[in-house]
C-alpha positions as CSV (number, residue, x, y, z in Angstrom):
1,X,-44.1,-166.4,1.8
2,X,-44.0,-165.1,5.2
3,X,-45.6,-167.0,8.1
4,X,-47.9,-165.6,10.4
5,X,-46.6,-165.0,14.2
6,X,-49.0,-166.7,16.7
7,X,-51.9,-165.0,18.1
8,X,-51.4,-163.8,22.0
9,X,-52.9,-165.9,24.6
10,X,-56.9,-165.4,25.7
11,X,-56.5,-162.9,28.3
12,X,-57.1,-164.0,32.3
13,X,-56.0,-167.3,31.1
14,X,-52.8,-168.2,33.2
15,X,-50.0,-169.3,30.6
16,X,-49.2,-172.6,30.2
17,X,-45.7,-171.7,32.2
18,X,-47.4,-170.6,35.0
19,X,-50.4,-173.5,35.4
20,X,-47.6,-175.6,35.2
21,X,-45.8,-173.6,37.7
22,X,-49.1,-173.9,40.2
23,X,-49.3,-177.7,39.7
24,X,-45.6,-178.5,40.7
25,X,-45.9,-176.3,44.4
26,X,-43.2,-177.4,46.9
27,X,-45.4,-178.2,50.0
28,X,-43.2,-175.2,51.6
29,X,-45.8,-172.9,49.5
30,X,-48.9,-175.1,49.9
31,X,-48.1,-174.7,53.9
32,X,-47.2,-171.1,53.5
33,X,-51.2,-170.8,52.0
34,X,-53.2,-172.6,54.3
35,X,-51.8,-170.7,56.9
36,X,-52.6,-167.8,55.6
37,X,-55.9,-169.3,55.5
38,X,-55.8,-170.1,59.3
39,X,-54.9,-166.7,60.1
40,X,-57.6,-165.0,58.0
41,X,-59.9,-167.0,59.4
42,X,-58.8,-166.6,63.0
43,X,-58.7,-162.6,62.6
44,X,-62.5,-162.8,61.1
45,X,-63.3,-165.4,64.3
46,X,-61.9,-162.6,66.5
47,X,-63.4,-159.3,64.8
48,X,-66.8,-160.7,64.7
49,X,-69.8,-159.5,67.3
50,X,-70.4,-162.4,69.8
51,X,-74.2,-162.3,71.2
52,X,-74.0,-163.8,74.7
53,X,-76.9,-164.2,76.9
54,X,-75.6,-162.3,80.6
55,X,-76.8,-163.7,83.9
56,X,-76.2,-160.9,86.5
57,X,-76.1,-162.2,90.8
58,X,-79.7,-161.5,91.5
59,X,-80.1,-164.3,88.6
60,X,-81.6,-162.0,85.9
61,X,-80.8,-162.3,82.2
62,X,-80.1,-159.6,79.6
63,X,-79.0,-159.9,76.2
64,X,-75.6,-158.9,75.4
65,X,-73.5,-158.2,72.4
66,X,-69.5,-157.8,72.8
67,X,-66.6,-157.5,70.2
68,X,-64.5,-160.2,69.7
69,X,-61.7,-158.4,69.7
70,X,-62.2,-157.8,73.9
71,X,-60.5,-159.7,76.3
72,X,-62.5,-161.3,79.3
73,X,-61.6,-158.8,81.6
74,X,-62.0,-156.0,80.0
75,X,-65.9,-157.3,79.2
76,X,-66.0,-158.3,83.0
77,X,-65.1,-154.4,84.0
78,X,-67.5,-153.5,81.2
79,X,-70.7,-155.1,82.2
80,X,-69.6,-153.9,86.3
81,X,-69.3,-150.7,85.2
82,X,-72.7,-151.0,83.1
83,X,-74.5,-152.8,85.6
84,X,-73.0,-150.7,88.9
85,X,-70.8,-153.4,90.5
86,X,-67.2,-153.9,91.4
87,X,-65.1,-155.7,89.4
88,X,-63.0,-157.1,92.1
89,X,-65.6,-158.6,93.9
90,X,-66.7,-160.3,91.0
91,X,-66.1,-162.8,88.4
92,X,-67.3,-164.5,84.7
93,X,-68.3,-168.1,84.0
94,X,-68.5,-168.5,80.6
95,X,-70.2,-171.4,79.2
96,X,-70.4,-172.6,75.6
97,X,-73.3,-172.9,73.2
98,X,-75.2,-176.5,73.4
99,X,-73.7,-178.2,75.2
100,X,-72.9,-175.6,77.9
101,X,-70.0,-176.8,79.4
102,X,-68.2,-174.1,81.5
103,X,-65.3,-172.7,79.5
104,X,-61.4,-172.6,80.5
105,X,-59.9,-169.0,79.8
106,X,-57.0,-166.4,80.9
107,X,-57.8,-162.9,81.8
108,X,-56.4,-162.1,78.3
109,X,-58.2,-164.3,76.3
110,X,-60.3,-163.0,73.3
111,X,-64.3,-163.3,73.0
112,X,-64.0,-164.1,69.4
113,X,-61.7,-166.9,70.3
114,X,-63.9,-168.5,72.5
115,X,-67.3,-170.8,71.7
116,X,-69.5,-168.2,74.5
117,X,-73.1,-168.6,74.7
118,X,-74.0,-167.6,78.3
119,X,-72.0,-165.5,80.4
120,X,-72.5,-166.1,84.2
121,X,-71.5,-163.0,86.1
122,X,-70.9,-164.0,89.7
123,X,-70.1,-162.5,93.1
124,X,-66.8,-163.6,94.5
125,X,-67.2,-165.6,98.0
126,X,-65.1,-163.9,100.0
127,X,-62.5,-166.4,101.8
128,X,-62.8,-166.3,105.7
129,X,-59.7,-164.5,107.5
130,X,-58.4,-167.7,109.8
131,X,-59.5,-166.3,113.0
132,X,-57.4,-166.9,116.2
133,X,-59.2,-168.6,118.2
134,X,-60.6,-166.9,121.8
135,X,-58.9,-167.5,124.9
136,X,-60.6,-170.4,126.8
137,X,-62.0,-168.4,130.1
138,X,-61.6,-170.7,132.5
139,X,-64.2,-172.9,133.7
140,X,-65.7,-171.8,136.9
141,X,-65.7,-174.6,139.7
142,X,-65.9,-175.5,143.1
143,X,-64.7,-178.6,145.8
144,X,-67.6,-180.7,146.2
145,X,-67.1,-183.2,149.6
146,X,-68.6,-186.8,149.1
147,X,-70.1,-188.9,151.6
148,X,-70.1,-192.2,150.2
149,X,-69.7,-195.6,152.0
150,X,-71.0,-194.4,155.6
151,X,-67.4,-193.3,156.8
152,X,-65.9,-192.5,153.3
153,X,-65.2,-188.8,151.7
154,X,-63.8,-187.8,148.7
155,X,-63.5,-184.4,147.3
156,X,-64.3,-183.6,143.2
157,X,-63.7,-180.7,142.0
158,X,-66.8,-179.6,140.0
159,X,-68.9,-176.9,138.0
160,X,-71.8,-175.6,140.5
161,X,-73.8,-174.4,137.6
162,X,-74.5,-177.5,135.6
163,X,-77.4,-180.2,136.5
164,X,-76.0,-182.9,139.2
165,X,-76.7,-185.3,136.7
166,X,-73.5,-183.9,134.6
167,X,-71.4,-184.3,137.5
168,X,-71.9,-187.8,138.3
169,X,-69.4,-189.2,136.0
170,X,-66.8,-187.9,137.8
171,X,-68.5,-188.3,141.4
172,X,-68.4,-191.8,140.1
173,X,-64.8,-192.1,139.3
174,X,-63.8,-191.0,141.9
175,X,-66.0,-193.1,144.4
176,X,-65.6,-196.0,142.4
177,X,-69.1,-196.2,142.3
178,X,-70.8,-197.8,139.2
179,X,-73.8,-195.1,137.6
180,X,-76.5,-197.2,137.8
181,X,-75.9,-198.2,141.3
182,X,-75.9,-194.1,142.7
183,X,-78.0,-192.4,144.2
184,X,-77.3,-188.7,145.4
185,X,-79.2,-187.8,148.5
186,X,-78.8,-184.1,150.4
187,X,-76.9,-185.8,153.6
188,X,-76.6,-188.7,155.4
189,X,-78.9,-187.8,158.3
190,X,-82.3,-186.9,156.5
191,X,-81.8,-188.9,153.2
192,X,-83.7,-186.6,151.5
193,X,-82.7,-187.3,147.4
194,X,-81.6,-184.8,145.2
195,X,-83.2,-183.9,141.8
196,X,-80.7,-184.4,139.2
197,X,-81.8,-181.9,137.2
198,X,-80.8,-179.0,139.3
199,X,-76.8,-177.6,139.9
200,X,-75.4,-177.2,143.5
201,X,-76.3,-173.3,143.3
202,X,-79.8,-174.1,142.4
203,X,-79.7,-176.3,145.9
204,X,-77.3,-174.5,147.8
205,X,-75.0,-177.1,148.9
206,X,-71.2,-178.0,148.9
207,X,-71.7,-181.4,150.0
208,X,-73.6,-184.3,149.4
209,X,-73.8,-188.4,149.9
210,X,-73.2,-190.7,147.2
211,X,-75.4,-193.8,148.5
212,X,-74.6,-197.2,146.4
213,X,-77.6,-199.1,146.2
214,X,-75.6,-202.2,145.1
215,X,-72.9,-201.8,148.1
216,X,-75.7,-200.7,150.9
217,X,-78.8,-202.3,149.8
218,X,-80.6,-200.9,153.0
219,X,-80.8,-197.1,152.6
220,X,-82.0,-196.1,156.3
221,X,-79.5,-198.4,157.6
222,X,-77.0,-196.5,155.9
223,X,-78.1,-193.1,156.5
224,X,-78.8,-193.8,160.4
225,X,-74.8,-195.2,160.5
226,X,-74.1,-191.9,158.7
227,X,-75.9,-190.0,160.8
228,X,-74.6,-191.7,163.8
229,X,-71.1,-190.8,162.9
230,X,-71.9,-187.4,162.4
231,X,-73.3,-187.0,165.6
232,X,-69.9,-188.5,167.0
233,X,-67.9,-185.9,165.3
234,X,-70.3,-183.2,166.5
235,X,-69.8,-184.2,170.0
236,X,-66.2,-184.9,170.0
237,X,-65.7,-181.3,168.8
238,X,-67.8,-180.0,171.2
239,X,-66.1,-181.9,173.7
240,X,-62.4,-180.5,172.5
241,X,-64.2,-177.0,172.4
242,X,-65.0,-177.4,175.8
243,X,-61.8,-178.7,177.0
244,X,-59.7,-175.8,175.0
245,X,-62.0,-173.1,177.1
246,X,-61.8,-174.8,180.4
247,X,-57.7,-174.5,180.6
């Protein structure tokens, strides 16, 4: 008798070749797969529709959906051009969803690539141009004589539009006179003090005495001994005057 030949397979049942062909897969294949897998994923992660919230410079928000497939900058000239601003005088901030931390990125960067919840679109701060500084104009100043120690003079050279008390530092200096010892009166004749809080323009003088309280503890004295040698001066140039004209 003749034997029956064996039935065919079930059909969409793998043969028993080629399950036992899928369980011995070199991990060559098994990598091949899984990034396949990757990639797939990837290319859905990049062709999806991302719905970002958009914060425009004045601070309002307006909902925004964007393909995936854009890169930054193109959706940067896109909502400028949708929202009538210039796109180089502004910038995105994207931050992720949650935990909003502000996202790192290249101008070519995919949407879809990127975990964007809120997209900050900012004005650009313009940087200040260094400017060269302005020539200095030169201070305006004027030769101040000092009467100072009844028969002393100095001469400082000095603003005549700043209050006398900004000047007595370096009337000081040069007098070697301490600050809290001076006094500055009009002249040595009528000892009439000056107010600190005017310049030499506002008093109309050029020259003044420096009297130190510590050095010449009696003020008339000192202004009588000043005067005295004024007077001496006055008459000895009269007295030359005189002479010059009688030859």
């Amino acid at each position: 008798k003749r034997m029956k030949a064996r039935a065919p397979p079930p059909p969409n049942q793998p043969s028993a070749a080629s399950r036992i062909h899928s369980e011995h897969k070199s991990p060559a294949e098994t990598a091949v797969i899984s990034d396949q897998n990757l990639v797939s994923m990837k290319e859905n992660m990049i062709n999806r529709l991302v719905d970002v919230t958009v914060v425009l410079p004045s601070g309002l928000e307006q909902k925004c959906t964007v393909q995936g497939s854009k890169a930054v900058m193109d959706v940067l000239v896109d909502l400028c051009s949708q929202y009538r601003l210039n796109p180089s005088q502004h910038s995105l901030e994207l931050k992720s969803s949650g935990s909003q931390q502000v996202l790192s990125y290249k101008p070519n960067t995919l949407m879809g690539a990127l975990d964007v919840q809120t997209v900050l679109l900012k004005e650009k701060i313009p940087e200040e141009k260094a400017k060269r500084p302005l020539p200095r104009v030169p201070e305006k100043s004027v030769r101040l004589v000092v009467n100072y120690l009844k028969t002393q003079k100095a001469v400082v050279r000095v603003s005549p539009e700043v209050p006398l008390h900004n000047i007595i530092p370096a009337i000081c200096e040069k007098c070697e006179v301490s600050q809290e010892h001076i006094v500055l009166l009009r002249d040595g004749i009528t000892g009439e003090e000056l107010e600190l809080t005017k310049s030499l323009e506002e008093l109309g003088i050029k020259e003044l005495y420096a009297w130190d309280r510590k050095k010449e503890p009696n003020r008339k004295a000192s202004v009588s001994s000043d005067a005295i040698e004024k007077e001496k001066t006055r008459l000895l140039g009269l007295f030359n005057a005189d002479r010059r004209s009688s030859k």
